[in-house]
C-alpha positions in Angstrom: 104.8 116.7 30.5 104.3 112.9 30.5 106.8 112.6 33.6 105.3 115.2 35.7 102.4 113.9 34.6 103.1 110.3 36.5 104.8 112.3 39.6 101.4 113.6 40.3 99.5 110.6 39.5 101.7 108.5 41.9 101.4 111.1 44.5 97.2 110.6 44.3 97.8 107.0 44.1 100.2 106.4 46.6 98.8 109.0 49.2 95.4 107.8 48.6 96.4 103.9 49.2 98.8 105.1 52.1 95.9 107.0 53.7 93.2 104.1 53.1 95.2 100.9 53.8 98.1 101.8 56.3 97.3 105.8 57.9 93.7 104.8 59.3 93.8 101.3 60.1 97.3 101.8 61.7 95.0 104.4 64.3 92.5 102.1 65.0 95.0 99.6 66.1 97.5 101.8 68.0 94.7 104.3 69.8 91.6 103.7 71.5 88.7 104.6 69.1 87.3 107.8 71.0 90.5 109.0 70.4 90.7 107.8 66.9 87.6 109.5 65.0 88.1 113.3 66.4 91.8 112.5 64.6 90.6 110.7 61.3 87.5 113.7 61.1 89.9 116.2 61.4 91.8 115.1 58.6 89.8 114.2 56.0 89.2 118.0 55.0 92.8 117.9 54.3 92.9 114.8 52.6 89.9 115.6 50.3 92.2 119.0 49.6 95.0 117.3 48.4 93.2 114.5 46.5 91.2 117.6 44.8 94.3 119.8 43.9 96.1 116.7 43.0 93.9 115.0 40.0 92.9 118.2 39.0 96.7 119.3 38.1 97.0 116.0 36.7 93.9 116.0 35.1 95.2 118.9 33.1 99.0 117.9 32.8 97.6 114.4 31.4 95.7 115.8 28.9 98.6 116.6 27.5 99.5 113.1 26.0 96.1 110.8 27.1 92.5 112.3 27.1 91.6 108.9 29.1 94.3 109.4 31.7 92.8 112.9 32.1 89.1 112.2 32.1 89.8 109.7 34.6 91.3 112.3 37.2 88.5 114.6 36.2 86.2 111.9 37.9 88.5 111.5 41.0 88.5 115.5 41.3 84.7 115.8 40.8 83.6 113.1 43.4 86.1 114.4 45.6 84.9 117.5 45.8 81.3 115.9 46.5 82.3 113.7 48.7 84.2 116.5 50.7 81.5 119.3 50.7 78.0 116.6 50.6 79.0 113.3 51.9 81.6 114.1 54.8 79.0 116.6 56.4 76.7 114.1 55.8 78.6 111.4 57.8 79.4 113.5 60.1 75.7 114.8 61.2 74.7 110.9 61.5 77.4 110.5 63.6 77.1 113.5 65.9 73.0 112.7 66.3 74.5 108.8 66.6 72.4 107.7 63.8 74.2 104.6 63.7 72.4 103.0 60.5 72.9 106.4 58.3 76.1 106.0 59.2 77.1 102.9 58.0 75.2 103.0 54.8 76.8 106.8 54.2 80.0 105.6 55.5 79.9 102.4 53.4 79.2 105.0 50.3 82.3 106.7 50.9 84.7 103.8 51.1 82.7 103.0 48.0 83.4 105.9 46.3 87.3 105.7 47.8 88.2 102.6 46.2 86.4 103.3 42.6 88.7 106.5 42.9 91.7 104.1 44.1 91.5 101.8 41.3 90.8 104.8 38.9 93.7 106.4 39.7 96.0 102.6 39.2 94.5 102.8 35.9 95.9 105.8 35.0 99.3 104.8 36.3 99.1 102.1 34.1 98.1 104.1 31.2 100.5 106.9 31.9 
């Protein structure tokens, strides 16, 4: 179990790194920006998805051999799944009425939240 258990974890860690630090910025260089949050908005629902099923399997195939590592990915599935059904509507209402101060503060919350769940899940790599 411990080797499927770091498949999974590497998965989260490297999708959610590859999303944060190369998928997005990467847009915003190559496109122009109107064109750039219809895309990154339409995928974030996904994204959320996978980051949800993924801890949560490997939440449970952890807990197998580290009741840390699992806890851990517990927390990354749990604010996932608040950030993807409260925050992102959220974010997405302030953006739509172009409340441009809700939007940065809820915005800044969910890159907040993103890399307390990034460095969660490098700390389960390193414990698994």
């Amino acid at each position: 179990m411990e080797i499927v258990a770091k498949l999974l974890n590497a998965g989260l860690f490297g999708g959610m790194c590859f999303f944060s630090f190369g998928f997005a910025p990467v847009l915003f260089k190559l496109l122009p920006v109107a064109q750039v949050r219809p895309l990154l908005r339409g995928t974030f629902p996904y994204y959320y998805l996978a980051v949800i099923v993924l801890s949560g399997v490997a939440a449970v195939v952890s807990g197998f051999d580290s009741t840390l590592a699992a806890v851990l990915l517990g927390i990354i599935c749990i604010s996932t799944i608040v950030a993807r059904r409260k925050l992102m509507p959220m974010i997405n209402q302030a953006s739509d009425t172009e409340n441009k101060s809700e939007f940065k503060k809820l915005h800044g919350l969910s890159v907040g939240v993103q890399l307390v769940q990034i460095v969660l899940a490098g700390w389960v790599t390193v414990l698994i």
